[in-house]
N, CA, C and O atoms as a GROMACS GRO file, in nm:
protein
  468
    1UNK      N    1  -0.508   0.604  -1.268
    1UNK     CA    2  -0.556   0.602  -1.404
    1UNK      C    3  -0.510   0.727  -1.479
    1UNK      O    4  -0.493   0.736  -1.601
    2UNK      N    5  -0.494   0.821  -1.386
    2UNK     CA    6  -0.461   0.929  -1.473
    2UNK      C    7  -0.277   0.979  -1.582
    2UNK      O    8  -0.227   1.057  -1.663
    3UNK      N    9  -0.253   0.849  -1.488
    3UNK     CA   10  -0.116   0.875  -1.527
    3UNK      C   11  -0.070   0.727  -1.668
    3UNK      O   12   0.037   0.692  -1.717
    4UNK      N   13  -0.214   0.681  -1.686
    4UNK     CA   14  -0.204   0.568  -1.791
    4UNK      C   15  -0.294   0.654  -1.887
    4UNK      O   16  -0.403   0.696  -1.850
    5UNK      N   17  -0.238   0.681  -2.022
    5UNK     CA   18  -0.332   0.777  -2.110
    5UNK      C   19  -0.423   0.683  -2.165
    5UNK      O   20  -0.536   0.728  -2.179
    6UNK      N   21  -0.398   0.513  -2.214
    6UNK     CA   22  -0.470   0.421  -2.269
    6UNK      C   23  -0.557   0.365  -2.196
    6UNK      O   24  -0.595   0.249  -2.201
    7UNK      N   25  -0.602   0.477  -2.102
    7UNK     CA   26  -0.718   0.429  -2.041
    7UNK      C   27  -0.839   0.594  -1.992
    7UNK      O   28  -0.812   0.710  -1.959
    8UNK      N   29  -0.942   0.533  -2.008
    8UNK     CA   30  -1.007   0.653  -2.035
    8UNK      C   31  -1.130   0.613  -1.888
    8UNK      O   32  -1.108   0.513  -1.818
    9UNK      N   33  -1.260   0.711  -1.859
    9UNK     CA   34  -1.294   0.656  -1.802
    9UNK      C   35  -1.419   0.513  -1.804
    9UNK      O   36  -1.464   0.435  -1.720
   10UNK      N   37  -1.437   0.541  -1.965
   10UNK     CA   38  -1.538   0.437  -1.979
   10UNK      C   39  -1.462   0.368  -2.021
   10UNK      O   40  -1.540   0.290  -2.076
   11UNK      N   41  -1.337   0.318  -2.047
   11UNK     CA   42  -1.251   0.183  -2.059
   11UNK      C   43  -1.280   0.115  -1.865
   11UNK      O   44  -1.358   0.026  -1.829
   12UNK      N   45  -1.186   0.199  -1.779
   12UNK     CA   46  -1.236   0.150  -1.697
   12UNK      C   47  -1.377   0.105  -1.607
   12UNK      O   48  -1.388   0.009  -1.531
   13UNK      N   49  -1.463   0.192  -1.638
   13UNK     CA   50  -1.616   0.143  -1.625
   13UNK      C   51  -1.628   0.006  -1.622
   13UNK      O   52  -1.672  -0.078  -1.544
   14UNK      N   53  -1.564   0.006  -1.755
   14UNK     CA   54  -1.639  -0.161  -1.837
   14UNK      C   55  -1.512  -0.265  -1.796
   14UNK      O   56  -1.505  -0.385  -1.826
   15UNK      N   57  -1.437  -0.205  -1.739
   15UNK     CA   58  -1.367  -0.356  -1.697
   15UNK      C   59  -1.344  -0.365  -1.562
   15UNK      O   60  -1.294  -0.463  -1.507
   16UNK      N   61  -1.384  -0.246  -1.495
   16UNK     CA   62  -1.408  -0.280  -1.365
   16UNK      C   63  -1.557  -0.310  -1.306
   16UNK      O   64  -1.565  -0.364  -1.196
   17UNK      N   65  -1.667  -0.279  -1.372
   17UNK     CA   66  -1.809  -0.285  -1.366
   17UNK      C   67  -1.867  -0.188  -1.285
   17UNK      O   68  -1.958  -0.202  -1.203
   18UNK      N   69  -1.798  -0.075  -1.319
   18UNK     CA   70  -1.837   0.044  -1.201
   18UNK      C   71  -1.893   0.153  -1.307
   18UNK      O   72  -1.856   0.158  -1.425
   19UNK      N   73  -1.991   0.241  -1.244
   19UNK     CA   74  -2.065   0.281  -1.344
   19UNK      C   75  -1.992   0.408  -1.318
   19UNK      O   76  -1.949   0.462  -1.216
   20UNK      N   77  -1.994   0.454  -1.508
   20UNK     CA   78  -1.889   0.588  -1.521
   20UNK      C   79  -1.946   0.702  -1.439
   20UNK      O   80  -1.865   0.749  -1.360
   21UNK      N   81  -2.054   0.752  -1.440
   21UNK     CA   82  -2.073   0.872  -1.345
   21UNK      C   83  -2.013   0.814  -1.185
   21UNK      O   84  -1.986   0.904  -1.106
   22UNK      N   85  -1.994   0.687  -1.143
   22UNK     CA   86  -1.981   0.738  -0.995
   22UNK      C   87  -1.812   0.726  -0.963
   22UNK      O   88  -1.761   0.742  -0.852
   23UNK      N   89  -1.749   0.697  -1.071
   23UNK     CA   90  -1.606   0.709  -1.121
   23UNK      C   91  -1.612   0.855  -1.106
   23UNK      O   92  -1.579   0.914  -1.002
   24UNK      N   93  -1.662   0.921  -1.226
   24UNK     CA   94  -1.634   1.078  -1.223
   24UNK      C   95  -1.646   1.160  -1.086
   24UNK      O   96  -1.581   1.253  -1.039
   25UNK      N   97  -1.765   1.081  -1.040
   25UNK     CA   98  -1.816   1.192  -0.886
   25UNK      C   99  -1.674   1.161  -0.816
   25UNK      O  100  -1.629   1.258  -0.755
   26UNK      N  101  -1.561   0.996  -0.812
   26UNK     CA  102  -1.464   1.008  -0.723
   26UNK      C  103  -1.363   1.123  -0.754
   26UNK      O  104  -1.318   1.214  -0.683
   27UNK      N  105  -1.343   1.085  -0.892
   27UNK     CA  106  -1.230   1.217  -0.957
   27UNK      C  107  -1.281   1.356  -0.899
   27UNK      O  108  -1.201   1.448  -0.885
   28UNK      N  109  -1.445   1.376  -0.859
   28UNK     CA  110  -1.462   1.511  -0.851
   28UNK      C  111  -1.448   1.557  -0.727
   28UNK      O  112  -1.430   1.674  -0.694
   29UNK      N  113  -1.460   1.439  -0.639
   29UNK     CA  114  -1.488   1.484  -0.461
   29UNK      C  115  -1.304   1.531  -0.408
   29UNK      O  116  -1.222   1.462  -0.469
   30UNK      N  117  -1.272   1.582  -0.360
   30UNK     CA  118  -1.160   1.582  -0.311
   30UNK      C  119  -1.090   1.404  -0.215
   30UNK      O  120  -0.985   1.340  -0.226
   31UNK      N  121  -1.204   1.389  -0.138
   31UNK     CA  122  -1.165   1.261  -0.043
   31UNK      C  123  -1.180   1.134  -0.100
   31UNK      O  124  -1.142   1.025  -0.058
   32UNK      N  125  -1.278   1.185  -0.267
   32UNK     CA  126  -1.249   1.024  -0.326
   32UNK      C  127  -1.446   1.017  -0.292
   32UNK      O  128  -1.485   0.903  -0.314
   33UNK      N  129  -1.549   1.101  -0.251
   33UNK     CA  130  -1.633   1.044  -0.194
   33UNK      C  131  -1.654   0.928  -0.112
   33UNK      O  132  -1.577   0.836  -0.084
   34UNK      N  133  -1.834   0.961  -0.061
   34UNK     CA  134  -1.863   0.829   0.061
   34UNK      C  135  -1.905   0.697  -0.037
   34UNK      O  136  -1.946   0.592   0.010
   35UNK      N  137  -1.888   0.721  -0.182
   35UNK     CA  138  -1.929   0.612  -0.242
   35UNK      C  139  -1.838   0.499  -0.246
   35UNK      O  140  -1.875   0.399  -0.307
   36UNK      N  141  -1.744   0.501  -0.200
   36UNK     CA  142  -1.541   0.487  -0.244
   36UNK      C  143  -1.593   0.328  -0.146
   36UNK      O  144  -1.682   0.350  -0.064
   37UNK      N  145  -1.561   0.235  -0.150
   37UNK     CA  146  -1.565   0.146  -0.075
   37UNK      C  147  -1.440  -0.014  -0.081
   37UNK      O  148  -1.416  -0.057  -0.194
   38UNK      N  149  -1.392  -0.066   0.009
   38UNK     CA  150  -1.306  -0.148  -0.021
   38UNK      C  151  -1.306  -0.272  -0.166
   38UNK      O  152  -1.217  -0.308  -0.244
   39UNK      N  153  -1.401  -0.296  -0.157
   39UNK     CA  154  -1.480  -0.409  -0.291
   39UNK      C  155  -1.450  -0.307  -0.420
   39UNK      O  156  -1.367  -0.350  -0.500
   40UNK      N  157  -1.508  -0.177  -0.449
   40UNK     CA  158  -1.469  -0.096  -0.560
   40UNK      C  159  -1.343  -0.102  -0.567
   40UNK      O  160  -1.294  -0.173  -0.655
   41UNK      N  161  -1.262  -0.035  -0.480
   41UNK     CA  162  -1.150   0.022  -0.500
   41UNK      C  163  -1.019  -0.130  -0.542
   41UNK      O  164  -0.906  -0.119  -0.588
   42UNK      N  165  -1.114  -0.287  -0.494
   42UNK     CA  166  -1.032  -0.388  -0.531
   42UNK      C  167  -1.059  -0.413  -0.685
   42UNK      O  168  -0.975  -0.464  -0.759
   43UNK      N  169  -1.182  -0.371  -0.725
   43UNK     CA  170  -1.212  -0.380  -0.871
   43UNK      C  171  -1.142  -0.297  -0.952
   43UNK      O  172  -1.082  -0.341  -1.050
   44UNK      N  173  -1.142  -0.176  -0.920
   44UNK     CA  174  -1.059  -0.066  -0.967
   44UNK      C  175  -0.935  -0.134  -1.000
   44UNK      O  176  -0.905  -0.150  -1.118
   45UNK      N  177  -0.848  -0.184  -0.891
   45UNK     CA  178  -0.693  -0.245  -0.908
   45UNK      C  179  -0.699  -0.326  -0.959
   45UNK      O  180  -0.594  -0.360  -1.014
   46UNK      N  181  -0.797  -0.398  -0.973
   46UNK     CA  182  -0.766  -0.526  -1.039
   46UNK      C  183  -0.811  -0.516  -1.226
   46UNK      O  184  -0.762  -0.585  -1.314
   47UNK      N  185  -0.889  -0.437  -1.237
   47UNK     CA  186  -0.857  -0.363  -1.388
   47UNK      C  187  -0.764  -0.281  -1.407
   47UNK      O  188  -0.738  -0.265  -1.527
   48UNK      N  189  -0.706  -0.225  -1.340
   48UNK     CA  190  -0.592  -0.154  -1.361
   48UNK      C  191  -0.440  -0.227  -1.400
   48UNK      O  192  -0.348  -0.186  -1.470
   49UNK      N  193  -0.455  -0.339  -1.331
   49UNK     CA  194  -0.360  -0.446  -1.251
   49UNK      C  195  -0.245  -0.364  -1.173
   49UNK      O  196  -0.124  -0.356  -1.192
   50UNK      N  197  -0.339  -0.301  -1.072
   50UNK     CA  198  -0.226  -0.219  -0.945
   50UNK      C  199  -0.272  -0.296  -0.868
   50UNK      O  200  -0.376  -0.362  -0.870
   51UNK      N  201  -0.154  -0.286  -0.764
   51UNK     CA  202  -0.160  -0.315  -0.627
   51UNK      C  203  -0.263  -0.313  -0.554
   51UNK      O  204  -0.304  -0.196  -0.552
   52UNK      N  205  -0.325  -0.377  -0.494
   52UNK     CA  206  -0.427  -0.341  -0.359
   52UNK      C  207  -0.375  -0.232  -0.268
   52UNK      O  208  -0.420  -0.120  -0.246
   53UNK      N  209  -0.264  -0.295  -0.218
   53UNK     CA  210  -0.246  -0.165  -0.132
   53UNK      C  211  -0.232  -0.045  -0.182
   53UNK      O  212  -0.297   0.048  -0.133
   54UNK      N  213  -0.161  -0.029  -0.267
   54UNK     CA  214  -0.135   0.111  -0.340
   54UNK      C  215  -0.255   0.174  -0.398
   54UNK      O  216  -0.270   0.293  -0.424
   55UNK      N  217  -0.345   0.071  -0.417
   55UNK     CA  218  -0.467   0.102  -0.485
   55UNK      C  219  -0.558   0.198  -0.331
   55UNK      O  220  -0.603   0.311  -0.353
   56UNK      N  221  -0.567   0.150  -0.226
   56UNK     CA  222  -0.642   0.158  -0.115
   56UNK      C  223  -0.588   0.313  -0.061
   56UNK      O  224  -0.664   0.401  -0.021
   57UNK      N  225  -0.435   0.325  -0.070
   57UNK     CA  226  -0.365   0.411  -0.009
   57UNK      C  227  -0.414   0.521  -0.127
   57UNK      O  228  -0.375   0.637  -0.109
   58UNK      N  229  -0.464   0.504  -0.200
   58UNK     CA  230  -0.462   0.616  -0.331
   58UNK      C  231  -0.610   0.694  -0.275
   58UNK      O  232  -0.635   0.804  -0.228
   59UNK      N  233  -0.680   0.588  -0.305
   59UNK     CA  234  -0.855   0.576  -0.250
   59UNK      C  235  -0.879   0.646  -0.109
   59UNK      O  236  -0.992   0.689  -0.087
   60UNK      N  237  -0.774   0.661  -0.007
   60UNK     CA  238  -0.780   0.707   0.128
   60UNK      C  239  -0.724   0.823   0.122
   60UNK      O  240  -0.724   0.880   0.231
   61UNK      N  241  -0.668   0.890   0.020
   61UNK     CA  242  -0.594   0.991  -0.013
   61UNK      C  243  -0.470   0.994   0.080
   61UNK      O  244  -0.428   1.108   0.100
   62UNK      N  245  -0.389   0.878   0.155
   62UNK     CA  246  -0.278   0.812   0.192
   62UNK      C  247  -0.143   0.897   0.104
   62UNK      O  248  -0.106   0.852  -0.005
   63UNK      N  249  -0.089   0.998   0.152
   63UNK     CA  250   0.022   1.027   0.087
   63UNK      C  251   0.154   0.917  -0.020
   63UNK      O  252   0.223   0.827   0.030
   64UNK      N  253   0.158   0.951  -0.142
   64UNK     CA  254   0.285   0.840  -0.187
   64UNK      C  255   0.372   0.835  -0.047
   64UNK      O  256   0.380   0.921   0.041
   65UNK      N  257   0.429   0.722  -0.056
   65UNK     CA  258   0.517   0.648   0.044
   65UNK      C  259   0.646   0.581  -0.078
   65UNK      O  260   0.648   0.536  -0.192
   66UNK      N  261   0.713   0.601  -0.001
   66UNK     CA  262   0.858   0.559  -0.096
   66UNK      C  263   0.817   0.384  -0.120
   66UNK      O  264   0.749   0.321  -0.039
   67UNK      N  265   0.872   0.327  -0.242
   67UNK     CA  266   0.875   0.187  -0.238
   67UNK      C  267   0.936   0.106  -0.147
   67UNK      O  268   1.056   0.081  -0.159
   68UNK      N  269   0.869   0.061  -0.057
   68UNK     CA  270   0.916  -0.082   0.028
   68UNK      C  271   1.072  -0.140  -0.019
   68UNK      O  272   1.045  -0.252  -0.062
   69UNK      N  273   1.214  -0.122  -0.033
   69UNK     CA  274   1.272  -0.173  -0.116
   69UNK      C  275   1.302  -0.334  -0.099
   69UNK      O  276   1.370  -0.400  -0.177
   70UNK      N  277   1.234  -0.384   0.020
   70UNK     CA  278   1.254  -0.501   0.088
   70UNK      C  279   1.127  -0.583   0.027
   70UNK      O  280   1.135  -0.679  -0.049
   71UNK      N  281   1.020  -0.530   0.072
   71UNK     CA  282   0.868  -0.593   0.029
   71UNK      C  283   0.840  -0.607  -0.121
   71UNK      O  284   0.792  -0.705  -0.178
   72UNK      N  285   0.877  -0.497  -0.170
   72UNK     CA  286   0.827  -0.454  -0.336
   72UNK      C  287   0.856  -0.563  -0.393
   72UNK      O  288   0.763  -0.627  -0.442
   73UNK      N  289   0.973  -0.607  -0.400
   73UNK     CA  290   1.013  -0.722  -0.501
   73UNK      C  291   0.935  -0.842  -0.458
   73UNK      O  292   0.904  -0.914  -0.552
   74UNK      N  293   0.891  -0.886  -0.325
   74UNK     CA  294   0.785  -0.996  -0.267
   74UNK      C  295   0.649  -0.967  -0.361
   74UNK      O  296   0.603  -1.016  -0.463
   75UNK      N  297   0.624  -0.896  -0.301
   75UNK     CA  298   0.492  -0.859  -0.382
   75UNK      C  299   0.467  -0.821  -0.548
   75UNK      O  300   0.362  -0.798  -0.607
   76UNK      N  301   0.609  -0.823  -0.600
   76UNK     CA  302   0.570  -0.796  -0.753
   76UNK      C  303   0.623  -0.930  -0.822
   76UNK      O  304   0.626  -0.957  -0.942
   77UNK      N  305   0.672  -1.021  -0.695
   77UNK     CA  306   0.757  -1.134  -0.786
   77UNK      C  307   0.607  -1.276  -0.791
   77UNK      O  308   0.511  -1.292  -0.716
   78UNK      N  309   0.648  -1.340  -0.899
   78UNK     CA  310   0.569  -1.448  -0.971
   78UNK      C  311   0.509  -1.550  -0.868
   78UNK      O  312   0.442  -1.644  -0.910
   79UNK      N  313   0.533  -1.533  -0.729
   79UNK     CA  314   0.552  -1.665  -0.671
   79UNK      C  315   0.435  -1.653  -0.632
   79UNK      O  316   0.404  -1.540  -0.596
   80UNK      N  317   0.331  -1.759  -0.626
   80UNK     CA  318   0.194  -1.797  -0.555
   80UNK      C  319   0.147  -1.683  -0.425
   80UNK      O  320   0.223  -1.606  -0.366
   81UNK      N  321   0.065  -1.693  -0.414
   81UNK     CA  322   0.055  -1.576  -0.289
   81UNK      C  323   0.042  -1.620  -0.138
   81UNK      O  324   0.006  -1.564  -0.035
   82UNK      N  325   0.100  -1.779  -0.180
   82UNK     CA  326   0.096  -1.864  -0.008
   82UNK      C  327   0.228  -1.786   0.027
   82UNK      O  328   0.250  -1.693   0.104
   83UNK      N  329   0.306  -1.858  -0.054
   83UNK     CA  330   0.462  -1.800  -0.081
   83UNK      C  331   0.490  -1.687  -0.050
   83UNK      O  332   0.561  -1.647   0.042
   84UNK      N  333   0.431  -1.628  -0.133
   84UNK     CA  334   0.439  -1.454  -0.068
   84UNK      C  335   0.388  -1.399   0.042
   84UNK      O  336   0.445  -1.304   0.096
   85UNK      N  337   0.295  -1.443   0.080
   85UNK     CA  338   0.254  -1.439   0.266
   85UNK      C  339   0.339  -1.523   0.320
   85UNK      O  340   0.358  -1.465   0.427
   86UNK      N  341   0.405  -1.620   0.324
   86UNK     CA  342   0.504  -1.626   0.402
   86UNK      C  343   0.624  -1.576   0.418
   86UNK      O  344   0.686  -1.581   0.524
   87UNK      N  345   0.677  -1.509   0.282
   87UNK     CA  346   0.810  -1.406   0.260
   87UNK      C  347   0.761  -1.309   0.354
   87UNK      O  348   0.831  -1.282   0.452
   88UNK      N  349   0.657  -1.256   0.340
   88UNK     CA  350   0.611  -1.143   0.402
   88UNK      C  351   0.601  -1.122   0.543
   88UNK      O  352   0.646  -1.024   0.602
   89UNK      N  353   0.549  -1.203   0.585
   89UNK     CA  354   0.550  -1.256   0.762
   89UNK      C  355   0.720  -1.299   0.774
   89UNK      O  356   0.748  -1.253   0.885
   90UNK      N  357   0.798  -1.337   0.741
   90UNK     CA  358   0.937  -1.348   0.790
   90UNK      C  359   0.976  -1.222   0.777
   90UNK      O  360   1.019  -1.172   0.881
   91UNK      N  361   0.973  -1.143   0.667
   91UNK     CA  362   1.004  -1.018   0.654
   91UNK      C  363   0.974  -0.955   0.810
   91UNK      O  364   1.054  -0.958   0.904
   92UNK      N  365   0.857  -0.905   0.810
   92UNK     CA  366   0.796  -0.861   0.949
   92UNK      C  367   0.891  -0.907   1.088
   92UNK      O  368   0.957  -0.843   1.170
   93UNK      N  369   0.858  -1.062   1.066
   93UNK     CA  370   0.899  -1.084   1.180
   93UNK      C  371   1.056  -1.037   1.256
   93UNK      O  372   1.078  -1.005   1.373
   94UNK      N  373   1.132  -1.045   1.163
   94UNK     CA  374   1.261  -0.971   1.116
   94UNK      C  375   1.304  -0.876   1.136
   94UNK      O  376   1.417  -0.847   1.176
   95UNK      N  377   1.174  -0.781   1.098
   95UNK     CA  378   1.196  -0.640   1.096
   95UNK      C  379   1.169  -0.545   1.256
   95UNK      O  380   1.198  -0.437   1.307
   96UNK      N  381   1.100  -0.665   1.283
   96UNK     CA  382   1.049  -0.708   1.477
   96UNK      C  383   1.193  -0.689   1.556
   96UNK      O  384   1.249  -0.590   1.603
   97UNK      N  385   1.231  -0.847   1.547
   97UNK     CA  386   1.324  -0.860   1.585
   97UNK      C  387   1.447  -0.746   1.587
   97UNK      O  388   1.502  -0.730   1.696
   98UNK      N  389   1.487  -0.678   1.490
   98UNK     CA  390   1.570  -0.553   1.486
   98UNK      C  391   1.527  -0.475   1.538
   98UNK      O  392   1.596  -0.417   1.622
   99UNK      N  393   1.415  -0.443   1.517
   99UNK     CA  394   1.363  -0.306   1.628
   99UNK      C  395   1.375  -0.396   1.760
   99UNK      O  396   1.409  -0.495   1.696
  100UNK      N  397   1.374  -0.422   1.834
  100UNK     CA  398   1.358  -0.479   1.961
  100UNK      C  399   1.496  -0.463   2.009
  100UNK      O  400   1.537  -0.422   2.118
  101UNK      N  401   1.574  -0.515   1.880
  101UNK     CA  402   1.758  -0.469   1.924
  101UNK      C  403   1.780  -0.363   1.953
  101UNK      O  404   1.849  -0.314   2.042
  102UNK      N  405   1.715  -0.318   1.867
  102UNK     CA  406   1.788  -0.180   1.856
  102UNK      C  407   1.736  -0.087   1.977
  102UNK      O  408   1.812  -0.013   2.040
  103UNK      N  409   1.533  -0.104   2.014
  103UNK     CA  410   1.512  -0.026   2.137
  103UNK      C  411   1.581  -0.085   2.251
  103UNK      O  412   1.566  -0.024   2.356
  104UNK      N  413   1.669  -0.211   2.254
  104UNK     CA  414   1.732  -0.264   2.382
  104UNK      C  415   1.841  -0.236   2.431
  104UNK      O  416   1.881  -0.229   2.547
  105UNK      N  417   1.893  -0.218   2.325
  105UNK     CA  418   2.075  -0.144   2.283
  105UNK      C  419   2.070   0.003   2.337
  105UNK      O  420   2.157   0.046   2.412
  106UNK      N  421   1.945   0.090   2.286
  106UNK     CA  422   1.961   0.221   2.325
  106UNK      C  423   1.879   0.258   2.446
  106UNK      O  424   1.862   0.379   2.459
  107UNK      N  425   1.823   0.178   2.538
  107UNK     CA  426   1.774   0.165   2.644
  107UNK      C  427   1.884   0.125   2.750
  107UNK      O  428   1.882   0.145   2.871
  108UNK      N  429   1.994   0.053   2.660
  108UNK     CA  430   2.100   0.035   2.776
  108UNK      C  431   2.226   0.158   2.743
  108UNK      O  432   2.326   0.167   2.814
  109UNK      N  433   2.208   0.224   2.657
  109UNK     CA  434   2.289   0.319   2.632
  109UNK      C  435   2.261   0.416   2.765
  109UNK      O  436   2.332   0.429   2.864
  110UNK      N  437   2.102   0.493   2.727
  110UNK     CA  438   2.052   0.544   2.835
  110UNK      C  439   2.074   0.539   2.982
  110UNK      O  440   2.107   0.628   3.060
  111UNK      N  441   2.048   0.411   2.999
  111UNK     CA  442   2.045   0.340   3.129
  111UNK      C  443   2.234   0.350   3.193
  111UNK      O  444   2.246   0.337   3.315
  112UNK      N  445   2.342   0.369   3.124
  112UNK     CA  446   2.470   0.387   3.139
  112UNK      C  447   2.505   0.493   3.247
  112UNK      O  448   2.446   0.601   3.240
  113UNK      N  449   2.573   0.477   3.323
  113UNK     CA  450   2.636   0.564   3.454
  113UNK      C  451   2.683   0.667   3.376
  113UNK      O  452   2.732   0.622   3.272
  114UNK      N  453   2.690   0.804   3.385
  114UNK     CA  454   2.726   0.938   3.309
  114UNK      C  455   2.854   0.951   3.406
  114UNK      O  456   2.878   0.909   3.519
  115UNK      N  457   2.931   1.035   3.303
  115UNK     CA  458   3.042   1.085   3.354
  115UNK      C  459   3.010   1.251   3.408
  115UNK      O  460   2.945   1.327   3.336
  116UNK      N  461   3.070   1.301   3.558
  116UNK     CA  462   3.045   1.406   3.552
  116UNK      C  463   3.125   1.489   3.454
  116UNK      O  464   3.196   1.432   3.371
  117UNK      N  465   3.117   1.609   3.460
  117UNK     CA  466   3.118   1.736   3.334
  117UNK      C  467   3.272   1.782   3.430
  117UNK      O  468   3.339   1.879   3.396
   0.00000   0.00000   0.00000
């Protein structure tokens, strides 16, 4: 929110239904306070219209993480969200599959007879 100026904190209050003092106490706690809970923090995003995850990772004080350049476009594109859970799970599964190559490939690298020196 802080980086959207057209939004203040009693704009968001009222369109997320969260009451402005316990908004402020998050801005004030360092960890986000123990008030911070998954259900808020989906209200929060969803008046915002951010991400869940990005929303959650913000809320956990989760360091920025570079954009997904594979996922991002799944998740920001128009398509139903069956659709997009299934882009998403092939994605994964995919991303499985390569790692598995790749720890198998360099497990047999390892595993290779050395030349003496």
């Amino acid at each position: 929110m802080c980086d959207r100026p057209e939004w203040s904190v009693a704009k968001l209050a009222r369109e997320s239904g969260i009451a402005r003092q316990t908004i402020f106490d998050w801005m004030k706690a360092p960890d986000g306070g123990d008030s911070v809970t998954v259900g808020s923090v989906r209200r929060v995003a969803d008046a915002l219209g951010d991400d869940l995850v990005n929303a959650l990772a913000a809320a956990a004080g989760v360091p920025d993480r570079e954009a997904d350049e594979e996922l991002s476009p799944i998740l920001q594109s128009d398509l139903d969200p069956q659709a997009k859970a299934e882009l998403v799970e092939y994605l994964r599964g995919l991303r499985e599959a390569q790692r598995h190559a790749r720890r198998t490939e360099i497990s047999a690298m390892l595993n290779r007879p050395r030349r003496a020196a």
